[in-house]
C-alpha positions in Angstrom: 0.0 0.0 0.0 2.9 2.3 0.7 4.3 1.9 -2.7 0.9 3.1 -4.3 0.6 6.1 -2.5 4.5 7.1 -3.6 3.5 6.3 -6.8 0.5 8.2 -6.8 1.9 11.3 -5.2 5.1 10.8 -7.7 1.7 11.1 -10.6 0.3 14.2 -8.9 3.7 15.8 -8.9 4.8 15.1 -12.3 1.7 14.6 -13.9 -0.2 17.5 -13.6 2.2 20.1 -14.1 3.6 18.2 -17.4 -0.4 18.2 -18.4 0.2 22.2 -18.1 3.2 22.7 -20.0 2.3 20.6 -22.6 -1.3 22.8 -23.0 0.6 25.5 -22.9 3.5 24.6 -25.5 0.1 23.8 -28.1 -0.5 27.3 -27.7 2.1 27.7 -30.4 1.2 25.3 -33.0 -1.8 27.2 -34.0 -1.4 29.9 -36.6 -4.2 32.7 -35.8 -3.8 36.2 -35.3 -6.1 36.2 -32.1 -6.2 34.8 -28.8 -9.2 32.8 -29.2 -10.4 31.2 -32.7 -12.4 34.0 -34.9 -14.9 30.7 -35.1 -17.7 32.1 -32.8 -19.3 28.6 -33.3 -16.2 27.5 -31.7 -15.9 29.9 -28.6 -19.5 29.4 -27.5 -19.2 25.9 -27.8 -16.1 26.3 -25.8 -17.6 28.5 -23.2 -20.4 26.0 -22.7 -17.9 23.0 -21.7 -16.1 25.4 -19.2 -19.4 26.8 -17.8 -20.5 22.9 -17.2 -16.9 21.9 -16.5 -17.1 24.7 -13.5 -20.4 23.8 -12.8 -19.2 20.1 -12.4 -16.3 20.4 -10.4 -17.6 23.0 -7.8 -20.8 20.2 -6.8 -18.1 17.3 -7.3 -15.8 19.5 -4.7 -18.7 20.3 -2.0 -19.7 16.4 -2.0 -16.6 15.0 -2.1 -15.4 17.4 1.3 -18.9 16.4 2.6 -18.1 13.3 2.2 -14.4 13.4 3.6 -15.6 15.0 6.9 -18.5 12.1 7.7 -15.0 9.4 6.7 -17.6 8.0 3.9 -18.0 7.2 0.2 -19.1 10.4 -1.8 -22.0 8.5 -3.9 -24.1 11.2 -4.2 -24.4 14.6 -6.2 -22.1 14.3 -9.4 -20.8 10.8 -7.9 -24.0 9.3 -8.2 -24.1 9.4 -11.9 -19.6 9.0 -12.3 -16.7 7.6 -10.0 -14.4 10.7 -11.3 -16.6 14.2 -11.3 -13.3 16.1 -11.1 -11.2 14.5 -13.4 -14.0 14.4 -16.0 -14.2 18.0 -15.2 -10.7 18.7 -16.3 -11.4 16.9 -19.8 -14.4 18.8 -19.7 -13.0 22.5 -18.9 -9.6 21.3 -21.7 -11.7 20.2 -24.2 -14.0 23.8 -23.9 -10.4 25.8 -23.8 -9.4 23.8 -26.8 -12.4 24.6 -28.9 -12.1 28.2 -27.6 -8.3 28.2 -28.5 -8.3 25.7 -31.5 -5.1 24.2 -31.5 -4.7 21.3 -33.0 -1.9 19.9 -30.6 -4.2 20.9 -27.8 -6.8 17.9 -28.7 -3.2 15.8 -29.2 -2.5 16.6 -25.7 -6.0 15.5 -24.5 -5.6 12.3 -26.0 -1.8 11.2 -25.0 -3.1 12.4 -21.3 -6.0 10.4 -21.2 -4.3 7.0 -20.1 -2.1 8.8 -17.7 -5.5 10.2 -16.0 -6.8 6.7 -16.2 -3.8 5.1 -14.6 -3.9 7.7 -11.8 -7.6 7.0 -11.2 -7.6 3.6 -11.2 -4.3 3.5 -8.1 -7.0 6.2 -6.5 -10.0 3.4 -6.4 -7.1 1.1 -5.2 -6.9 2.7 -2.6 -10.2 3.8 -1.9 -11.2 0.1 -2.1 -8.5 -0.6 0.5 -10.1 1.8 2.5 -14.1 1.5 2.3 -13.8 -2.5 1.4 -17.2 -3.4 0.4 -18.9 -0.2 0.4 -16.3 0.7 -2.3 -16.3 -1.9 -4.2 -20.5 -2.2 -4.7 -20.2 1.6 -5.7 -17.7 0.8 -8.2 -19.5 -2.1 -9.9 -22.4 0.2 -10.0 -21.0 3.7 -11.1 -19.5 4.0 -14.4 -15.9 5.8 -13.9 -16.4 8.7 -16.2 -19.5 9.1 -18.5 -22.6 8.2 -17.1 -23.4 4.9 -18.4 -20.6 4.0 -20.7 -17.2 4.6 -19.6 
């Protein structure tokens, strides 16, 4: 068990801010003259993933502290529908910046991240498994990890 938690903390460390610098650095491989895309298809499409990527994380983050303070399973709110509100919310609120942006190395980024994410989620139910036993594992079998019903 320690091993996991080194290697998940050695994940936080490095893969988070690598997720950032690599975002940033596709910045550069789009050739616009703005900040955003002139597409205003695109920037109100955008705009809508990071309003429900917002939206998504701040319930996700009041449950989940809820839940942390009564020592129990957050299975309620945003968890009730997905085992990862605020890592879906990330994808979410990337995916709306990347339309805003449109850089074609952004959606690269997204995709070469994705297993990364997964890998980091999956020592997190690990351990939450380790902890909760049972209660854990029912939720699991009954929650999809990251879009209701499918994933």
């Amino acid at each position: 068990m320690r091993g996991k938690k080194r290697t998940l903390a050695i994940s936080r460390v490095v893969l988070r801010p690598a997720f950032t610098v690599c975002l940033f650095l596709s910045q550069f491989t789009s050739n616009r003259d703005s900040f955003f895309t002139t597409n205003r298809y695109m920037v109100g499409g955008g705009v809508a993933f990071v309003a429900a990527a917002i939206w998504l994380w701040t319930a996700a983050s009041i449950r989940l502290r809820e839940a942390q303070q009564a020592d129990e399973v957050a299975m309620s709110g945003p968890f009730q529908a997905i085992r990862h509100p605020i890592y879906a919310s990330i994808y979410i609120l990337s995916i709306g910046l990347g339309l805003m942006f449109f850089a074609w190395a952004w959606f690269l980024v997204l995709v070469v991240f994705l297993p990364l994410w997964y890998w980091e989620c999956r020592i997190e139910e690990e351990e939450m498994e380790a902890r909760y036993g049972e209660a854990y594992a029912a939720y699991r079998e009954r929650t999809k990890m990251f879009i209701p019903g499918i994933v």
